[in-house]
PDB file with one MODEL, atoms N, CA, C and O in Angstrom:
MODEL        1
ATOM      1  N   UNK A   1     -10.682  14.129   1.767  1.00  0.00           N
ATOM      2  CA  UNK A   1     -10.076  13.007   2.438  1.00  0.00           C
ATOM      3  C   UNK A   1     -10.956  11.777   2.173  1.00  0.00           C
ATOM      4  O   UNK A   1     -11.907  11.765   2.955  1.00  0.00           O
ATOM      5  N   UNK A   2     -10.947  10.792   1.367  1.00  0.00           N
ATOM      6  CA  UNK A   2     -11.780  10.097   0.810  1.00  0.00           C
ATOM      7  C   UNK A   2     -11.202   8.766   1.459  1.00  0.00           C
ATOM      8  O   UNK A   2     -10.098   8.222   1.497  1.00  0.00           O
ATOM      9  N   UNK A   3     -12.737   8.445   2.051  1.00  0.00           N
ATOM     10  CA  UNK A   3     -12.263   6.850   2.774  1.00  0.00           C
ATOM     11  C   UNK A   3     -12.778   5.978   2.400  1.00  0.00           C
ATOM     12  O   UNK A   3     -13.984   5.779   2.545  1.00  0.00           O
ATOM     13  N   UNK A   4     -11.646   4.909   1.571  1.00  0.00           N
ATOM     14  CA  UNK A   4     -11.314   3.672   1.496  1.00  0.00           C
ATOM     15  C   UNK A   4     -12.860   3.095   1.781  1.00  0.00           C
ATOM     16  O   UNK A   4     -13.951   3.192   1.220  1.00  0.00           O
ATOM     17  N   UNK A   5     -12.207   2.288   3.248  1.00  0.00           N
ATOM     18  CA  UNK A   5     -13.239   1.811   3.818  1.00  0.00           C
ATOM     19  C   UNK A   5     -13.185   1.758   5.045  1.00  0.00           C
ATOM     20  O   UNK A   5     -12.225   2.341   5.549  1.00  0.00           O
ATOM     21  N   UNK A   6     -14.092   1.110   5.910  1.00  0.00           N
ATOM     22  CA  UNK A   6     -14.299   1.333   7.340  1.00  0.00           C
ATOM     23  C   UNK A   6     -14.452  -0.786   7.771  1.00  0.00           C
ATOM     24  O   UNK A   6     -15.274  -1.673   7.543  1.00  0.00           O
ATOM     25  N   UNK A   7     -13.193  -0.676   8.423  1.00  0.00           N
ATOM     26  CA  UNK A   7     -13.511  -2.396   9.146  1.00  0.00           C
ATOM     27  C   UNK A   7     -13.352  -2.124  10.690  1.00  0.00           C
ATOM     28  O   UNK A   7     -12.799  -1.217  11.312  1.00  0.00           O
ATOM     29  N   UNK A   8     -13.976  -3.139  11.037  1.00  0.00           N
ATOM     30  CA  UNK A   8     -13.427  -3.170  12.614  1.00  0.00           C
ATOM     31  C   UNK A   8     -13.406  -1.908  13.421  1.00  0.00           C
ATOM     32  O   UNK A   8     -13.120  -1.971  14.617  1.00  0.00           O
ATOM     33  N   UNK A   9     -13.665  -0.867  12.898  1.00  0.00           N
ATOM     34  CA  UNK A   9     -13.753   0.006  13.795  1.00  0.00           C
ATOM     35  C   UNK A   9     -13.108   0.981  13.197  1.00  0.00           C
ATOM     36  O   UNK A   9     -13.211   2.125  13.640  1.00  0.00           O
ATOM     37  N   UNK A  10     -12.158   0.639  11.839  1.00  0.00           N
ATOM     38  CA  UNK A  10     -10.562   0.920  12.085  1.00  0.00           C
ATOM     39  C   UNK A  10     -10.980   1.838  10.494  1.00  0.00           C
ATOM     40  O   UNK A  10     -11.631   1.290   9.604  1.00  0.00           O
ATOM     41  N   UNK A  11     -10.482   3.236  10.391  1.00  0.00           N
ATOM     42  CA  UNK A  11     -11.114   3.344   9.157  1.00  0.00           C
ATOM     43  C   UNK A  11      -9.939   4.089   8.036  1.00  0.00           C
ATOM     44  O   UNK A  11      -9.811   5.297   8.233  1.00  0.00           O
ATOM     45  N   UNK A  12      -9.266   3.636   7.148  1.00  0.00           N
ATOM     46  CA  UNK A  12      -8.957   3.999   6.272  1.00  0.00           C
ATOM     47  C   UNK A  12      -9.178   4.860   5.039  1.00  0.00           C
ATOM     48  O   UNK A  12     -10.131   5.050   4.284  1.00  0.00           O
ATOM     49  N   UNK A  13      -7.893   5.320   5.129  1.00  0.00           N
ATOM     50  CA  UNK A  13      -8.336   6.531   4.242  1.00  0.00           C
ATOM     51  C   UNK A  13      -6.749   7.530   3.586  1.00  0.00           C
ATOM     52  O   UNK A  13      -5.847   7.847   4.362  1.00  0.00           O
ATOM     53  N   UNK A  14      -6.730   7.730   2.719  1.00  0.00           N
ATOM     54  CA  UNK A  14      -6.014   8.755   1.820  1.00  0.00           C
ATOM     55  C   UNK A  14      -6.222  10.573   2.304  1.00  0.00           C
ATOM     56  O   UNK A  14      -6.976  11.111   3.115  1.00  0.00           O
ATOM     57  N   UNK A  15      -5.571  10.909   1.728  1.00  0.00           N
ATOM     58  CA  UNK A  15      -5.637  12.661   1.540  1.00  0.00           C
ATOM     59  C   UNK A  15      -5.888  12.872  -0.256  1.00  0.00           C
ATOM     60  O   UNK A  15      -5.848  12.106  -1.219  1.00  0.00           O
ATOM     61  N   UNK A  16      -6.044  13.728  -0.144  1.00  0.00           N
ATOM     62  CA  UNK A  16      -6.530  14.533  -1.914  1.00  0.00           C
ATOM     63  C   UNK A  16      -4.981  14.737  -2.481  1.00  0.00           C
ATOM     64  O   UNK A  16      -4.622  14.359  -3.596  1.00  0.00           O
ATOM     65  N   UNK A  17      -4.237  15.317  -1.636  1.00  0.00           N
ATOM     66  CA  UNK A  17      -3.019  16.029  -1.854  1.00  0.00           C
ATOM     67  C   UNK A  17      -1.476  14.717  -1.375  1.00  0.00           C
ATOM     68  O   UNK A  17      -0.433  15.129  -0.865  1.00  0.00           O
ATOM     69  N   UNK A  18      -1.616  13.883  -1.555  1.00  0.00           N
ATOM     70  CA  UNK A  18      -1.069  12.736  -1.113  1.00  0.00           C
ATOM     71  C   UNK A  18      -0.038  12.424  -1.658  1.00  0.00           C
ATOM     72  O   UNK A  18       0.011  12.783  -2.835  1.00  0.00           O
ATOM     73  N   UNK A  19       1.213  11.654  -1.119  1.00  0.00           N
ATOM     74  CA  UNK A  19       2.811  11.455  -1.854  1.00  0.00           C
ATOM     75  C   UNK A  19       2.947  10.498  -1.766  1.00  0.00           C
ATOM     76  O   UNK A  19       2.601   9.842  -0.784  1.00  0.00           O
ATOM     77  N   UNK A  20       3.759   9.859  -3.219  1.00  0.00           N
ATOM     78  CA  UNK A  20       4.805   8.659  -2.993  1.00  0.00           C
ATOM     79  C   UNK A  20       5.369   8.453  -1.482  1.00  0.00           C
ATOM     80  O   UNK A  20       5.472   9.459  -0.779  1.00  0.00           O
ATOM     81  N   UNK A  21       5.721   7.246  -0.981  1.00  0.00           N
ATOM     82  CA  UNK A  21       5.180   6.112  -1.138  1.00  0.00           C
ATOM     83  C   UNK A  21       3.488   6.051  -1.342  1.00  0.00           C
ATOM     84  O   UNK A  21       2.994   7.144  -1.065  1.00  0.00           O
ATOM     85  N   UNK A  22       2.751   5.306  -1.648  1.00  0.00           N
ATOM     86  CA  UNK A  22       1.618   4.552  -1.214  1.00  0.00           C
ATOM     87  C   UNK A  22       1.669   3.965  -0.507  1.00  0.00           C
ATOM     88  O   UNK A  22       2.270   2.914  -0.285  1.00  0.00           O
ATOM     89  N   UNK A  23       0.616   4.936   0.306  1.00  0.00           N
ATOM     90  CA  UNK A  23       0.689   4.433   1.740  1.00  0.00           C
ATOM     91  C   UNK A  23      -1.284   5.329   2.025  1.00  0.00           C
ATOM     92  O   UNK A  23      -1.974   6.142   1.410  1.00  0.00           O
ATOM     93  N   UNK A  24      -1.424   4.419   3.440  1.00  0.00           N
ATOM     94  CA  UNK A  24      -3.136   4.753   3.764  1.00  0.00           C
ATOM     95  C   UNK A  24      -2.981   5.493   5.106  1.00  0.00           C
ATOM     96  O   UNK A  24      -1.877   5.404   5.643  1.00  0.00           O
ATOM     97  N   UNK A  25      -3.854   6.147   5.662  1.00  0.00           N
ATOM     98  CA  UNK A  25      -3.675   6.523   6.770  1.00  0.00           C
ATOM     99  C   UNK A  25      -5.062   5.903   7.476  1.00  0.00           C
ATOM    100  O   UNK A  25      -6.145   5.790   6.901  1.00  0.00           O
ATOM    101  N   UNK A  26      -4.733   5.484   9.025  1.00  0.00           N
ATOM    102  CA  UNK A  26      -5.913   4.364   9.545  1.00  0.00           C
ATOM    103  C   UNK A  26      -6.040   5.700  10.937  1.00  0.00           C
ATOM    104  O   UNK A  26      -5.263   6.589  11.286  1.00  0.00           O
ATOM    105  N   UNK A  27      -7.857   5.125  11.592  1.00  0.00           N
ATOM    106  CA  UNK A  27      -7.709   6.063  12.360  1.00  0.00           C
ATOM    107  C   UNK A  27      -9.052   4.907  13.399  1.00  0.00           C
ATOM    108  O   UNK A  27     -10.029   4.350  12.899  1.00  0.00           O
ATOM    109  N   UNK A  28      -8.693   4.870  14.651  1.00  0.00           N
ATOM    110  CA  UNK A  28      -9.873   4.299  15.046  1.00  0.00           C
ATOM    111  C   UNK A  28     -10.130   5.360  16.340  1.00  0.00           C
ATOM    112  O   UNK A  28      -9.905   6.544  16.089  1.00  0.00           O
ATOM    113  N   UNK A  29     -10.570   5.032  17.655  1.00  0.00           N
ATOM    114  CA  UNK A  29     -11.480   5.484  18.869  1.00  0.00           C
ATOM    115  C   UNK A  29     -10.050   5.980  19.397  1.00  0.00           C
ATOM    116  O   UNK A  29     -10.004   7.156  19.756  1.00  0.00           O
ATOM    117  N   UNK A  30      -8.660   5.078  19.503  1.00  0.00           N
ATOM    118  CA  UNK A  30      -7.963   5.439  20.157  1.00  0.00           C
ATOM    119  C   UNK A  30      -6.671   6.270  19.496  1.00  0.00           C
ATOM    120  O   UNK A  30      -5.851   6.802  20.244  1.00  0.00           O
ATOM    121  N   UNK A  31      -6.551   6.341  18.096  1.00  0.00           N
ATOM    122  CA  UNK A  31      -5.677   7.351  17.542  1.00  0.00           C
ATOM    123  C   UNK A  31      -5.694   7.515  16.363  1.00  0.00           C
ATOM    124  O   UNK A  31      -6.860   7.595  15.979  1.00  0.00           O
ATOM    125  N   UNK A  32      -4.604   7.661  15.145  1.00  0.00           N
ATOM    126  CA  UNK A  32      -4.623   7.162  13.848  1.00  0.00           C
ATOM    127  C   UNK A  32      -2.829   7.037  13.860  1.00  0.00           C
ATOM    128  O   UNK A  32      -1.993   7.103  14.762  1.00  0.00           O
ATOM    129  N   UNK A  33      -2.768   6.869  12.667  1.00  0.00           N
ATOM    130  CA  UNK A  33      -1.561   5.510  11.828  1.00  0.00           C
ATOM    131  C   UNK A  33      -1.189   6.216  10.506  1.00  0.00           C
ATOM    132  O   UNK A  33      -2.054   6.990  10.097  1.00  0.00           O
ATOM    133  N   UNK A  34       0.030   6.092   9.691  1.00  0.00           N
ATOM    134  CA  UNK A  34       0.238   5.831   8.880  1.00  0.00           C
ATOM    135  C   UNK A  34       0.850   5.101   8.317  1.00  0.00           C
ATOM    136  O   UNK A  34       2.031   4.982   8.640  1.00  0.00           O
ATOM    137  N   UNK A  35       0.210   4.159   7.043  1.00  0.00           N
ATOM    138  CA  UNK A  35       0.781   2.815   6.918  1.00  0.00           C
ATOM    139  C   UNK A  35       1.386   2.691   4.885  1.00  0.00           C
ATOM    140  O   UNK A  35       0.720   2.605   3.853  1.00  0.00           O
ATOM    141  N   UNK A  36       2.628   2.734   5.094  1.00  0.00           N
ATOM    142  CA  UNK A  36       3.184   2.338   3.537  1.00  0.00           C
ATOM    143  C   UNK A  36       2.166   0.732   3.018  1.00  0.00           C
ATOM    144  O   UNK A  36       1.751  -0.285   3.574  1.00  0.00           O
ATOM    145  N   UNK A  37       2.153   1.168   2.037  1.00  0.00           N
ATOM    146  CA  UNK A  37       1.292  -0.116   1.173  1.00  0.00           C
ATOM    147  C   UNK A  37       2.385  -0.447   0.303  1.00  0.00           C
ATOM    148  O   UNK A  37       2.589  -1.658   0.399  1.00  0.00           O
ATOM    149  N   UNK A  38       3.004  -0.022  -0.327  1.00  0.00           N
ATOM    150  CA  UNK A  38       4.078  -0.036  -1.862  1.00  0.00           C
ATOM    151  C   UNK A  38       4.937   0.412  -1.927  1.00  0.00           C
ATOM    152  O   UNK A  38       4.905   1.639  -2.022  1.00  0.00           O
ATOM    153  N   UNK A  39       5.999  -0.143  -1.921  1.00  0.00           N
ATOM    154  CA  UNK A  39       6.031  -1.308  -2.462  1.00  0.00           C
ATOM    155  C   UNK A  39       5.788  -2.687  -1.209  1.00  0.00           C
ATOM    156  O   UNK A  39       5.276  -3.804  -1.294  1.00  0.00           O
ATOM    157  N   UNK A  40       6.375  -2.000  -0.206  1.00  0.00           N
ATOM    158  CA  UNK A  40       6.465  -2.850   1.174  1.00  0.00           C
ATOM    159  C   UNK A  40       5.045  -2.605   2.081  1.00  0.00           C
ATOM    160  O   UNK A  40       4.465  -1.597   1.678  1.00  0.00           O
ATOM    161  N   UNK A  41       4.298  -3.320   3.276  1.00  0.00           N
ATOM    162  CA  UNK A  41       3.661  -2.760   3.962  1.00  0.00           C
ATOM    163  C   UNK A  41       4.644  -2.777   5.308  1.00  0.00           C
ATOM    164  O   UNK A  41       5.350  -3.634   5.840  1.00  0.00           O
ATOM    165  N   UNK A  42       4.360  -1.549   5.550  1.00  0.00           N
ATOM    166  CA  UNK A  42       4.826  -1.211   6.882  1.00  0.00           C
ATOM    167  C   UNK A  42       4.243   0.424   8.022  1.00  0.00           C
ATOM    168  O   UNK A  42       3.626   1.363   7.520  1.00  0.00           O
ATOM    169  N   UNK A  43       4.522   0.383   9.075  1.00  0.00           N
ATOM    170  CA  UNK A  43       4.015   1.246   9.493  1.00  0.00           C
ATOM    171  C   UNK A  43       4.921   2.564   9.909  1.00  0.00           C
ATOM    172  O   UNK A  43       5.978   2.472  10.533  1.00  0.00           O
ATOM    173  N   UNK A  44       4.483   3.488   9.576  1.00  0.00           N
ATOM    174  CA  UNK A  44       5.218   4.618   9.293  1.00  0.00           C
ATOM    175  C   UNK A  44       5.466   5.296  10.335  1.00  0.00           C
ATOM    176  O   UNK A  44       6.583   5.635  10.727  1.00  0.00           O
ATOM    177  N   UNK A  45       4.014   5.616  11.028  1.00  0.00           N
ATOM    178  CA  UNK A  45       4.037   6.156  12.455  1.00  0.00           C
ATOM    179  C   UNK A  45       2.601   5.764  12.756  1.00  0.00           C
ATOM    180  O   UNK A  45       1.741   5.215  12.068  1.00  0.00           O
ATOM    181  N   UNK A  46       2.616   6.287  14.190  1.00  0.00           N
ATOM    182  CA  UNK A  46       1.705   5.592  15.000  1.00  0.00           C
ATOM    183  C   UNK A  46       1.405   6.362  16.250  1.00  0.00           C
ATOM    184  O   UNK A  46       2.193   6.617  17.160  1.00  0.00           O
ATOM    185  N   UNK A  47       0.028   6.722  16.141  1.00  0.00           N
ATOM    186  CA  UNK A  47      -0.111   8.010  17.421  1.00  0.00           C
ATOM    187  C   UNK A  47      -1.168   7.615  18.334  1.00  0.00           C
ATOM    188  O   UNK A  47      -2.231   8.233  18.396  1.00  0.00           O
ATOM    189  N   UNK A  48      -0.910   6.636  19.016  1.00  0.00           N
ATOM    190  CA  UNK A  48      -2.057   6.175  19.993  1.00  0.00           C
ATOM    191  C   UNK A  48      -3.397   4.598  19.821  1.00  0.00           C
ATOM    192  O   UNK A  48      -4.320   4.066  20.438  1.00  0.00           O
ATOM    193  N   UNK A  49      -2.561   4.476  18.459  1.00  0.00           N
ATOM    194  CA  UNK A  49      -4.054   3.400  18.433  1.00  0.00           C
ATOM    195  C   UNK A  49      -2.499   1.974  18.874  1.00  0.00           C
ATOM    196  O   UNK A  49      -1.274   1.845  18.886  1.00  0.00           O
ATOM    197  N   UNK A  50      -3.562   1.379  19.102  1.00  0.00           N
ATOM    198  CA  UNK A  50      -3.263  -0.172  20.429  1.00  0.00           C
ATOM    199  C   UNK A  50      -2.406  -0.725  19.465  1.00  0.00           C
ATOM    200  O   UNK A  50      -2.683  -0.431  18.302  1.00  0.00           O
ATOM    201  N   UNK A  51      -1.188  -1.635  19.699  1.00  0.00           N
ATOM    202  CA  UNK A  51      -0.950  -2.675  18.809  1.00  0.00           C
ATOM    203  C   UNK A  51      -1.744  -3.787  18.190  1.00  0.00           C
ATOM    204  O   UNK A  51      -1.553  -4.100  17.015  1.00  0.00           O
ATOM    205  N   UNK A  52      -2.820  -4.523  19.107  1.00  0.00           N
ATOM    206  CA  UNK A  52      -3.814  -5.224  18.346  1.00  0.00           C
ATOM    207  C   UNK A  52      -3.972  -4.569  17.243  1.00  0.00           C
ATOM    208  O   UNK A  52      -3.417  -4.881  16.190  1.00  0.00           O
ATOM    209  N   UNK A  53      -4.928  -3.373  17.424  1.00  0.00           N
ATOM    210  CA  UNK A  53      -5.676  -2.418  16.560  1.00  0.00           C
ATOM    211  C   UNK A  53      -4.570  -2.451  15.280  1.00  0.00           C
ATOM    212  O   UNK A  53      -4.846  -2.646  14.096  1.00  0.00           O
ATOM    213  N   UNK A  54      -3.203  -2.195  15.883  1.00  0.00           N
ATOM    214  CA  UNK A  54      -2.612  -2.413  14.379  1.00  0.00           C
ATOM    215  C   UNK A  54      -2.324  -3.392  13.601  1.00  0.00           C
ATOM    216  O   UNK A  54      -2.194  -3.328  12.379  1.00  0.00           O
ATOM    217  N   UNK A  55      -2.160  -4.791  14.616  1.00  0.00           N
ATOM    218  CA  UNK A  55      -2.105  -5.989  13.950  1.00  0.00           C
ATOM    219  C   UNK A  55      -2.970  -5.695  12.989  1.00  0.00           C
ATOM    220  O   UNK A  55      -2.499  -5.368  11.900  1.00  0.00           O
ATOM    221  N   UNK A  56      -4.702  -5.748  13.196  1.00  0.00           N
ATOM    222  CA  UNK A  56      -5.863  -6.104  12.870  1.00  0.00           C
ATOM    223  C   UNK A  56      -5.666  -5.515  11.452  1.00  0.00           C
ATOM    224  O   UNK A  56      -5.700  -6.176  10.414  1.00  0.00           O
ATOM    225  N   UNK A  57      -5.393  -3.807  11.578  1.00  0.00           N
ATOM    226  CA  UNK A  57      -5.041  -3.215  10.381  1.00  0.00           C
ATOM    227  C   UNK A  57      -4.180  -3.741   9.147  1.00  0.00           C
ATOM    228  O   UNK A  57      -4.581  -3.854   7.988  1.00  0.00           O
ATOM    229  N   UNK A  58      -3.118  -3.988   9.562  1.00  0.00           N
ATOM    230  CA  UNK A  58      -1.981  -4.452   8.581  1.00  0.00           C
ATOM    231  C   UNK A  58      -2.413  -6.069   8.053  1.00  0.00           C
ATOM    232  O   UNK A  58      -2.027  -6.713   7.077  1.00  0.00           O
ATOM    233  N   UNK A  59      -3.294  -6.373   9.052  1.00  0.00           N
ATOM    234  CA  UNK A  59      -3.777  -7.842   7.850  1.00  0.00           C
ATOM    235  C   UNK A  59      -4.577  -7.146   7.282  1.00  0.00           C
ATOM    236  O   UNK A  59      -4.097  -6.996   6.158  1.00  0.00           O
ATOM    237  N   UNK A  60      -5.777  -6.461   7.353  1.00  0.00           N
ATOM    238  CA  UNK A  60      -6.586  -5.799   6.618  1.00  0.00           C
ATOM    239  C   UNK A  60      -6.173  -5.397   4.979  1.00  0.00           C
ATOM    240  O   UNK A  60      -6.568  -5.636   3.838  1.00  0.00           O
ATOM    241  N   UNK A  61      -5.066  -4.593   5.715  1.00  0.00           N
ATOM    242  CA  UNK A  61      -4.229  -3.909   4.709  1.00  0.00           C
ATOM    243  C   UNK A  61      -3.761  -5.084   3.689  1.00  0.00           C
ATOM    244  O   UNK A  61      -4.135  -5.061   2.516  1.00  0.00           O
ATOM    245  N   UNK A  62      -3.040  -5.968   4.126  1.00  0.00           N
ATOM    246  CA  UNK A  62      -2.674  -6.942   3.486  1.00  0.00           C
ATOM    247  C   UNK A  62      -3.457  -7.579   2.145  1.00  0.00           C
ATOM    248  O   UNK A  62      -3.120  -7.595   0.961  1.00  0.00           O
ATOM    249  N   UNK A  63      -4.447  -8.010   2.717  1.00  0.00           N
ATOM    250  CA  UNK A  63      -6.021  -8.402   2.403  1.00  0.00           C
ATOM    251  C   UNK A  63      -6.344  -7.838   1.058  1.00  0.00           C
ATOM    252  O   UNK A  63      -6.554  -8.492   0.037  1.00  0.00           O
ATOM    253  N   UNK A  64      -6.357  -6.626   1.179  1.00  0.00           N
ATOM    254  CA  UNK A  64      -6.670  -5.501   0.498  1.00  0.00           C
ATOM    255  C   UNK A  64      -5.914  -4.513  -0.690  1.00  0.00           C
ATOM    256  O   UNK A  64      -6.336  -3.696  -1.509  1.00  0.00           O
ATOM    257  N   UNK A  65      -4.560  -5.049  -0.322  1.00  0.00           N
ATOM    258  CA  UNK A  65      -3.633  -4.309  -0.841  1.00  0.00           C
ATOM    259  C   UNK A  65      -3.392  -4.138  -2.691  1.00  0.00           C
ATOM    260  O   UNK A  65      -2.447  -3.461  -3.095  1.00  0.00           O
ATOM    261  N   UNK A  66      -3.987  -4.564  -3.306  1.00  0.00           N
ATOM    262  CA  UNK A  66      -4.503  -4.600  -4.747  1.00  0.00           C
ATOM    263  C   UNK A  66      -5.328  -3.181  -4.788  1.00  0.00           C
ATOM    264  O   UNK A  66      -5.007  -2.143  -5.366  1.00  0.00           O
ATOM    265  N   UNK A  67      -6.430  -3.447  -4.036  1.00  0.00           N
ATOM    266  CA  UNK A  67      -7.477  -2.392  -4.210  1.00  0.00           C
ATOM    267  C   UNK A  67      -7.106  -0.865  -3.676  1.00  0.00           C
ATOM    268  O   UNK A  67      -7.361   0.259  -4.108  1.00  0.00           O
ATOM    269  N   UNK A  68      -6.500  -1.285  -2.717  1.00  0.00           N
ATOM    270  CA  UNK A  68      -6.051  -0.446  -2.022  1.00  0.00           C
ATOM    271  C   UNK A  68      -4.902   0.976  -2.981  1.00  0.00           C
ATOM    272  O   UNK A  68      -4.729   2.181  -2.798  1.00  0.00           O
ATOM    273  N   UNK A  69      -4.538   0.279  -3.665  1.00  0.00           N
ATOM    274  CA  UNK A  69      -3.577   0.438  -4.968  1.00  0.00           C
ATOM    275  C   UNK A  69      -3.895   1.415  -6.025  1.00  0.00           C
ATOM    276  O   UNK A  69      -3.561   2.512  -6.471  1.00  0.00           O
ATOM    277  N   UNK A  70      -4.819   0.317  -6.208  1.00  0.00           N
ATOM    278  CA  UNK A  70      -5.453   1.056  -7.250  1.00  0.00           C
ATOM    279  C   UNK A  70      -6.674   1.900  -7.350  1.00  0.00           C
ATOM    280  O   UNK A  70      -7.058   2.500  -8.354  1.00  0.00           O
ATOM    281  N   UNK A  71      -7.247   1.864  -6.146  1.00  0.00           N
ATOM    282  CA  UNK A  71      -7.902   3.421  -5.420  1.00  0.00           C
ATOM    283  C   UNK A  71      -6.799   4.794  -5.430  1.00  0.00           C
ATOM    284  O   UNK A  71      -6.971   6.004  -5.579  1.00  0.00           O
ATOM    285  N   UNK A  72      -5.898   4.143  -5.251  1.00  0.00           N
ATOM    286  CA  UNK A  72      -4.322   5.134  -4.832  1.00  0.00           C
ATOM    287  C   UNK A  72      -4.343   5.857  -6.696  1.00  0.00           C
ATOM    288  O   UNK A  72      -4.386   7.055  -6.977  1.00  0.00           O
ATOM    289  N   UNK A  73      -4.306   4.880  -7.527  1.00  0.00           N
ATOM    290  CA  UNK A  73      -3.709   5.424  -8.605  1.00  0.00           C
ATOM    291  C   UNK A  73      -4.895   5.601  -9.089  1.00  0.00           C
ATOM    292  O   UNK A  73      -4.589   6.283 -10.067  1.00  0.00           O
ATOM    293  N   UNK A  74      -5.811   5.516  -9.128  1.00  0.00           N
ATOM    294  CA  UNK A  74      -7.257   6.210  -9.656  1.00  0.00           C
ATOM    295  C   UNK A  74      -7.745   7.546  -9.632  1.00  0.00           C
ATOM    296  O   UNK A  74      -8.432   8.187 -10.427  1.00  0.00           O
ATOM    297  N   UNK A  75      -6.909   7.980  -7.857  1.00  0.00           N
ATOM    298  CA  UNK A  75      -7.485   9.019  -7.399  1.00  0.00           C
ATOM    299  C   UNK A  75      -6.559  10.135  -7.806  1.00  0.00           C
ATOM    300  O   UNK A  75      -6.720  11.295  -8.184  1.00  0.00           O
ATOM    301  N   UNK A  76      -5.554   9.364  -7.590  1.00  0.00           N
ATOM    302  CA  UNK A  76      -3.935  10.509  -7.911  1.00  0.00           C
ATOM    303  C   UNK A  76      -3.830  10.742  -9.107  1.00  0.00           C
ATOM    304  O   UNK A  76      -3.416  11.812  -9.552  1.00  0.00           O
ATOM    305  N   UNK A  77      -4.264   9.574  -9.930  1.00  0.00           N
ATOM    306  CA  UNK A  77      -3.740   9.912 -11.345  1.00  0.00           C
ATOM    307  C   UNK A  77      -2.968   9.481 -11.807  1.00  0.00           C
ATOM    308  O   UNK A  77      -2.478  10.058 -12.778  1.00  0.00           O
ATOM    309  N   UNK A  78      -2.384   8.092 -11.310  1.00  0.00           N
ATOM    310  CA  UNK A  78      -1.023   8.002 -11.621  1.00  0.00           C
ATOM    311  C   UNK A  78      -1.259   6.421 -12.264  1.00  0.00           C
ATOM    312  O   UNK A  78      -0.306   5.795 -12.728  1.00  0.00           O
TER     313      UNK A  78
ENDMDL
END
């Protein structure tokens, strides 16, 4: 489970074994997330972390979303 990176608290991260869409999974103190990156960002589901916490994320995500990408297709192979 190889993580991205860690902001705000909030820490991102993939699986090894991972599917179309591209998408990250976020996890902070109060739950974790899964968030489509590609083509669209959006949030997939959501198990306890705050709406701030997700604002904060999805600009993150935003921010990021190049790298984010191409960590995706580096790791997968694709």
């Amino acid at each position: 489970m190889p993580t991205l990176f860690e902001l705000f608290g909030i820490r991102f991260y993939f699986y090894s074994d991972e599917h179309l869409p591209i998408h990250v999974h976020i996890q902070n103190g109060d739950g974790r997330a899964k968030v489509n990156v590609y083509p669209t960002i959006e949030v997939v589901s959501n198990n306890g972390i705050r709406p701030k916490d997700i604002k904060k994320a999805l600009v993150i995500i935003e921010t990021y979303q190049d790298d984010i990408i191409d960590a995706w297709r580096k790791y997968h192979g694709e």
